[in-house]
N, CA, C and O atoms as a GROMACS GRO file, in nm:
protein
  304
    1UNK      N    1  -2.466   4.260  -4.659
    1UNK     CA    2  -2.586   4.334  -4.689
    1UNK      C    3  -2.706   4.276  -4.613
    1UNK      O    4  -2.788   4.355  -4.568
    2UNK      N    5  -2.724   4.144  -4.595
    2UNK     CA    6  -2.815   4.081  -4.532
    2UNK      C    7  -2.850   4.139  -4.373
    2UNK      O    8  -2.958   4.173  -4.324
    3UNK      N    9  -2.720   4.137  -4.319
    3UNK     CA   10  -2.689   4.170  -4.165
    3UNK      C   11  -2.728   4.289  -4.197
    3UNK      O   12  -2.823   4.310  -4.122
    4UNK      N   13  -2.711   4.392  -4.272
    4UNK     CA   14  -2.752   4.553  -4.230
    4UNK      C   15  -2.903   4.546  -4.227
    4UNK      O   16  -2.971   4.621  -4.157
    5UNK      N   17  -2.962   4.434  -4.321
    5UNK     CA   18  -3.106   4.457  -4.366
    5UNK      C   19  -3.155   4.396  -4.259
    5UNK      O   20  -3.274   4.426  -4.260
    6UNK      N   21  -3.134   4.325  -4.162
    6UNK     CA   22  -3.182   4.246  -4.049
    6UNK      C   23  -3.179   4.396  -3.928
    6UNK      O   24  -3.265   4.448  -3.857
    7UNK      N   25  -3.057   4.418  -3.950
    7UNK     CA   26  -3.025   4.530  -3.815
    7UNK      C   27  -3.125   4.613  -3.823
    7UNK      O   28  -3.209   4.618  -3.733
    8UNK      N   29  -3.134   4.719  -3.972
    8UNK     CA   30  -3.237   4.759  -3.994
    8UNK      C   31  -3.413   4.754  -3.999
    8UNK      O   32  -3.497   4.845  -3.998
    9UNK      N   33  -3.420   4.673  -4.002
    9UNK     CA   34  -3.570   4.593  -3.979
    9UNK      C   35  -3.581   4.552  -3.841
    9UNK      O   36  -3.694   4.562  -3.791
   10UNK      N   37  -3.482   4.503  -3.764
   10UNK     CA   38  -3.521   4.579  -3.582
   10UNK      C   39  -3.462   4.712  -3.520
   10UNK      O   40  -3.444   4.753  -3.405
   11UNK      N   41  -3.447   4.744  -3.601
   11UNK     CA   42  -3.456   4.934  -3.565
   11UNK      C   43  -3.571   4.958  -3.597
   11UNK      O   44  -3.651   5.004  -3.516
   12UNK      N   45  -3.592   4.938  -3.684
   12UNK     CA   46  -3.776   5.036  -3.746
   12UNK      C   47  -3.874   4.946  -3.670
   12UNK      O   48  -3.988   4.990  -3.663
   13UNK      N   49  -3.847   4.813  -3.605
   13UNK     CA   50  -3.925   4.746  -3.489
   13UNK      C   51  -3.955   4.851  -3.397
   13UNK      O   52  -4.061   4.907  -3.370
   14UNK      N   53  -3.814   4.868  -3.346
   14UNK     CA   54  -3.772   4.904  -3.211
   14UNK      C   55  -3.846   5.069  -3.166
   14UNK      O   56  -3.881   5.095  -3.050
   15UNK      N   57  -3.862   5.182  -3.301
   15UNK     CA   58  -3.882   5.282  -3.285
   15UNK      C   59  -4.074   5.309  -3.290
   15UNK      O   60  -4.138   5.404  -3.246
   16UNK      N   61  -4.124   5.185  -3.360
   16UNK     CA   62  -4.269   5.171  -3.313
   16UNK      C   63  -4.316   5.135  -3.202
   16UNK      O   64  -4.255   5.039  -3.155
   17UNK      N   65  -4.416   5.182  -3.127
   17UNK     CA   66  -4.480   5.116  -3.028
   17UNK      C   67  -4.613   5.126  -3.050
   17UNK      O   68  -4.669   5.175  -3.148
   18UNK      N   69  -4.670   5.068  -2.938
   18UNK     CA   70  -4.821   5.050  -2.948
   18UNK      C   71  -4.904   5.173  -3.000
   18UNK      O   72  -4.892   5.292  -2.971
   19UNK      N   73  -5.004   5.099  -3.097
   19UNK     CA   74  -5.071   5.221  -3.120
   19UNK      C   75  -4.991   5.308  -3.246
   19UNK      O   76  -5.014   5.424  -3.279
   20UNK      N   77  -4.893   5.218  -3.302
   20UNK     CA   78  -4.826   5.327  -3.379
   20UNK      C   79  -4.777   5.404  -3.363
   20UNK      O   80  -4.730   5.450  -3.467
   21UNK      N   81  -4.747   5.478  -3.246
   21UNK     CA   82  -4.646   5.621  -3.244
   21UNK      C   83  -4.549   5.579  -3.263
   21UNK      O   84  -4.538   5.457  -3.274
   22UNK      N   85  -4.428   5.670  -3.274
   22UNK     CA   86  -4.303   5.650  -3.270
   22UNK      C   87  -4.221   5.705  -3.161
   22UNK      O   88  -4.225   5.815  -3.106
   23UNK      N   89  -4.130   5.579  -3.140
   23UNK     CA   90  -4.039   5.634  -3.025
   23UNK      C   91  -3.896   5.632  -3.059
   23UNK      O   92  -3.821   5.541  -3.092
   24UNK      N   93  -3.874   5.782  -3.038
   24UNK     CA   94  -3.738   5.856  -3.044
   24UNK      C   95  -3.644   5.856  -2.917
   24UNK      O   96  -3.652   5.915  -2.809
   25UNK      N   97  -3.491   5.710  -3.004
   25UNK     CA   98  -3.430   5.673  -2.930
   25UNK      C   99  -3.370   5.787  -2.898
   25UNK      O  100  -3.382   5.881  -2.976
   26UNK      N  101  -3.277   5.805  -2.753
   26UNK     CA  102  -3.184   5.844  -2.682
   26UNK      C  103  -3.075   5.854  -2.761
   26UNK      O  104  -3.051   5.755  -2.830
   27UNK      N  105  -3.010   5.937  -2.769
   27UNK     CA  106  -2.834   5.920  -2.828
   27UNK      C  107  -2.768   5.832  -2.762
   27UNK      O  108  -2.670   5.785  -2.820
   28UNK      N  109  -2.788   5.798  -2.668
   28UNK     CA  110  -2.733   5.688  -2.582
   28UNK      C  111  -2.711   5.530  -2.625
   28UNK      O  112  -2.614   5.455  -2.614
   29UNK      N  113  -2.831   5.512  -2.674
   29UNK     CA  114  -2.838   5.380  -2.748
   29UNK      C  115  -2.791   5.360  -2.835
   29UNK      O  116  -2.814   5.242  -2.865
   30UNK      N  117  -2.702   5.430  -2.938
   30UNK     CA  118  -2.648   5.431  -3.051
   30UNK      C  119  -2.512   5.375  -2.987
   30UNK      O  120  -2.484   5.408  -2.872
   31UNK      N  121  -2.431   5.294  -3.057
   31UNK     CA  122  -2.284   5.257  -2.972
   31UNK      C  123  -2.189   5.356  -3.098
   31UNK      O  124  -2.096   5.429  -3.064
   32UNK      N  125  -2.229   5.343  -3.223
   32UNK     CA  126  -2.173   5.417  -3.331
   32UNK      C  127  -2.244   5.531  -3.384
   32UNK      O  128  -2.365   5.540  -3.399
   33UNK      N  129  -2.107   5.664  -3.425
   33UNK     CA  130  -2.171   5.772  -3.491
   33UNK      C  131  -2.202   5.677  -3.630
   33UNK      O  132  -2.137   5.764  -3.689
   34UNK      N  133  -2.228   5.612  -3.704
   34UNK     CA  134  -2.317   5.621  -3.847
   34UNK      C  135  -2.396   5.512  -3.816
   34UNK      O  136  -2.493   5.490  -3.888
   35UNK      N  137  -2.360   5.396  -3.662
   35UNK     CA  138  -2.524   5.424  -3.634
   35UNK      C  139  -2.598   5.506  -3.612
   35UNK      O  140  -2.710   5.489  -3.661
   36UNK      N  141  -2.579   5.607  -3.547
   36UNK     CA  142  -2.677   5.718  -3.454
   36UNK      C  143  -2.713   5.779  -3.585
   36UNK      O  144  -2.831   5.810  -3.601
   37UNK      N  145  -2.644   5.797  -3.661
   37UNK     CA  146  -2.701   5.875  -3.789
   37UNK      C  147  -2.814   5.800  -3.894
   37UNK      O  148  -2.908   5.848  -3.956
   38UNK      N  149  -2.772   5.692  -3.889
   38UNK     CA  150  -2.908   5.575  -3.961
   38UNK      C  151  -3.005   5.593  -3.872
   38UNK      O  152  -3.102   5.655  -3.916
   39UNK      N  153  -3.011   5.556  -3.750
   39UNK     CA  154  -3.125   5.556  -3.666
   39UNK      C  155  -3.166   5.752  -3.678
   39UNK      O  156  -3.277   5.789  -3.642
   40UNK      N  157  -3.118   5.800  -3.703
   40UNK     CA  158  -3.171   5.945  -3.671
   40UNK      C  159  -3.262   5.938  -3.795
   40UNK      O  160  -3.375   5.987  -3.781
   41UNK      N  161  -3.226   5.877  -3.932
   41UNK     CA  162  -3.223   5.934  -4.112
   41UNK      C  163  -3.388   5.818  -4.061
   41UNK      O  164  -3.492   5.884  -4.074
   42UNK      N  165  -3.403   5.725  -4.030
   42UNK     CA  166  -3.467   5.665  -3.977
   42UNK      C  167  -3.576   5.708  -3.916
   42UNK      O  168  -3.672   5.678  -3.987
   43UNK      N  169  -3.602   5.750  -3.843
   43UNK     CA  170  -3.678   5.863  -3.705
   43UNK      C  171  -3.712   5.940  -3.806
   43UNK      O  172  -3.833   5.918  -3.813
   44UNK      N  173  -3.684   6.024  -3.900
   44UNK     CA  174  -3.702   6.141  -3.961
   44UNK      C  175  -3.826   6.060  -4.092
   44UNK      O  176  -3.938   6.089  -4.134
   45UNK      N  177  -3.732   5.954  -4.118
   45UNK     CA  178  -3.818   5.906  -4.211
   45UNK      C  179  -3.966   5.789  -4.169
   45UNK      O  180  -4.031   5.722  -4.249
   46UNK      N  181  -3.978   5.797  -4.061
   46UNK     CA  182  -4.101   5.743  -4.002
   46UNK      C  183  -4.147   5.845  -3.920
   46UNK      O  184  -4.233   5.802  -3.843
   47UNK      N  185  -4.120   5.972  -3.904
   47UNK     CA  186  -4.185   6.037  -3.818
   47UNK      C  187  -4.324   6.145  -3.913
   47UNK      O  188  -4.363   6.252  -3.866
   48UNK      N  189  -4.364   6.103  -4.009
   48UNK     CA  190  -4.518   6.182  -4.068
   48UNK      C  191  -4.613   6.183  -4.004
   48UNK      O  192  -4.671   6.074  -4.014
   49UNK      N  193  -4.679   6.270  -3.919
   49UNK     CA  194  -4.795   6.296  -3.857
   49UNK      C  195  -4.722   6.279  -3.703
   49UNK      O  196  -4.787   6.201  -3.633
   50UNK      N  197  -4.619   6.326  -3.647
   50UNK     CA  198  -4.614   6.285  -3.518
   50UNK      C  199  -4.595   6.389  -3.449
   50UNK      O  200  -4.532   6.473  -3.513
   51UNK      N  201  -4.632   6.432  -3.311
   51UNK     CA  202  -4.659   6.523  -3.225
   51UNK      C  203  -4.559   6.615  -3.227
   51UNK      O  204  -4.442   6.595  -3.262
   52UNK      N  205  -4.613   6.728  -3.183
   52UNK     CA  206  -4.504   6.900  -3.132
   52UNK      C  207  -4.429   6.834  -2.996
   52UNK      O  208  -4.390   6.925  -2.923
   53UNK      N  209  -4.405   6.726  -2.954
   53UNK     CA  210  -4.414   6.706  -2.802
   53UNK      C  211  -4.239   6.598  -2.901
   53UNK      O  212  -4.123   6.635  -2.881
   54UNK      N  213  -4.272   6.480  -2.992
   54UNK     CA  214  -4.216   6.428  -3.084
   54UNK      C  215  -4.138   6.516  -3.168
   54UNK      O  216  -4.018   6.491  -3.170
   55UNK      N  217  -4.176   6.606  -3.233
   55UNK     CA  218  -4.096   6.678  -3.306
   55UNK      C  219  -3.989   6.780  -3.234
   55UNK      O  220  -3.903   6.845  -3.294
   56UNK      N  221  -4.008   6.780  -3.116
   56UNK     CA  222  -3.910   6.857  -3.004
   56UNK      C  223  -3.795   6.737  -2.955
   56UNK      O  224  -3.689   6.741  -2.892
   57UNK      N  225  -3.856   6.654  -3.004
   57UNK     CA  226  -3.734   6.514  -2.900
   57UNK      C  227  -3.704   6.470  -3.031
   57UNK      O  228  -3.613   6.388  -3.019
   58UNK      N  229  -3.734   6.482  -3.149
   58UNK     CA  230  -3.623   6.488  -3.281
   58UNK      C  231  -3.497   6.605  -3.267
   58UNK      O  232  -3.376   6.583  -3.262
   59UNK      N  233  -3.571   6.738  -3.262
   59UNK     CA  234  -3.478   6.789  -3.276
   59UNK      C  235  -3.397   6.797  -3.180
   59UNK      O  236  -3.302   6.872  -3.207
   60UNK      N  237  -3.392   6.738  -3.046
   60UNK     CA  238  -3.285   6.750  -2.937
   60UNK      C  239  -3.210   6.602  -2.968
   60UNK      O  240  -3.122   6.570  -2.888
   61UNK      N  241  -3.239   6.516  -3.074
   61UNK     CA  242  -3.156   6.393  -3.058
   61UNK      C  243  -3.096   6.456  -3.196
   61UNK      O  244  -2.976   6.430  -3.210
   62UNK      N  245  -3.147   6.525  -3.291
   62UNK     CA  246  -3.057   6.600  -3.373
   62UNK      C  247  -2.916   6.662  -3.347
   62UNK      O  248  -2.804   6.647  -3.395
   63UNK      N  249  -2.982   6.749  -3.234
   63UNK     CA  250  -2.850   6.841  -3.185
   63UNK      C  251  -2.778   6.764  -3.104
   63UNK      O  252  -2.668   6.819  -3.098
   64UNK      N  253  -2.777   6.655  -3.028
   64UNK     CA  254  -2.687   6.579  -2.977
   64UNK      C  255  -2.593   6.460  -3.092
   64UNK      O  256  -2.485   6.404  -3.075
   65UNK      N  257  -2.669   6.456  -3.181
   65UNK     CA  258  -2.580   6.372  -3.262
   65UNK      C  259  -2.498   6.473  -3.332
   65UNK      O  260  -2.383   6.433  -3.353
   66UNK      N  261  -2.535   6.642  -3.390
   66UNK     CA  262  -2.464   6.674  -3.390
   66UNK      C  263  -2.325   6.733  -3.324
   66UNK      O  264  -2.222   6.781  -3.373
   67UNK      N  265  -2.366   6.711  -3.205
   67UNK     CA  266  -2.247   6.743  -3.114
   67UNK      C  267  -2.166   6.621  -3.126
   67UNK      O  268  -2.047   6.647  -3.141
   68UNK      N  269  -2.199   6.477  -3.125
   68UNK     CA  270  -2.138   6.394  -3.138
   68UNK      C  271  -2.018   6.410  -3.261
   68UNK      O  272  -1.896   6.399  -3.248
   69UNK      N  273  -2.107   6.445  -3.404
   69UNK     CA  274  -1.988   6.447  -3.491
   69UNK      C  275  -1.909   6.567  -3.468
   69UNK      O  276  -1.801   6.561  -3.528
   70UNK      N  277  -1.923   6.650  -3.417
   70UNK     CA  278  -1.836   6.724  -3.383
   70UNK      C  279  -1.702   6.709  -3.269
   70UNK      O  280  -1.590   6.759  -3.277
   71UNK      N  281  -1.757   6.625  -3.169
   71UNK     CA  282  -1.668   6.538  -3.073
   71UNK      C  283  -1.555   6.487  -3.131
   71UNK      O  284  -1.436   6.487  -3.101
   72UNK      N  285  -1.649   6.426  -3.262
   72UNK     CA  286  -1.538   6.292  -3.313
   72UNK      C  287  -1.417   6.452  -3.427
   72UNK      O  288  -1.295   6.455  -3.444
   73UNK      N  289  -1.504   6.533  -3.467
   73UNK     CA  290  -1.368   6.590  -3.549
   73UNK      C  291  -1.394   6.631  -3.677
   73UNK      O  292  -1.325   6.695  -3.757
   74UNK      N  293  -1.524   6.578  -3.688
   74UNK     CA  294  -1.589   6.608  -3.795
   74UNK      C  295  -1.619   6.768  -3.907
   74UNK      O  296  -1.612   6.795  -4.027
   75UNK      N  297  -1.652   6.840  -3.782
   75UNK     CA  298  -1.679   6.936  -3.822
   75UNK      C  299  -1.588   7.073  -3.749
   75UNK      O  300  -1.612   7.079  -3.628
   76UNK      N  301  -1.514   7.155  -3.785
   76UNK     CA  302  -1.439   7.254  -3.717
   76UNK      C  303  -1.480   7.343  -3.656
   76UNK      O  304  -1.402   7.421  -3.602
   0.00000   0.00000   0.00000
């Protein structure tokens, strides 16, 4: 539990930058689907007040993770 709470606490590092905005990782950076899905549940849950420009690069890392679980078999 410790290790998730560490991992987690440099993810929510990692997705701030200067100035406070938030930056919406790549599907790329995820090595695991239920990482990519924490980091997405993540993004969603720090993204209040963030740009039409931001809320367009949520929903395209949305639809790529959902293609991901679909890759894996997930969904028919």
């Amino acid at each position: 539990m410790e290790k998730f709470e560490k991992e987690k606490e440099e993810f929510l590092v990692g997705i701030k930058t200067e100035g406070n905005q938030l930056r919406i990782p790549d599907i790329k950076s995820f090595k695991t689907l239920p990482e990519a899905i924490a980091g997405y549940c993540s993004v969603v849950a720090n993204s209040i007040g963030c740009s039409k420009e931001q809320q367009d690069q949520i929903m395209n890392l949305k639809r790529e993770m959902h293609d991901w679980i679909k890759r894996e078999g997930y969904v028919r």
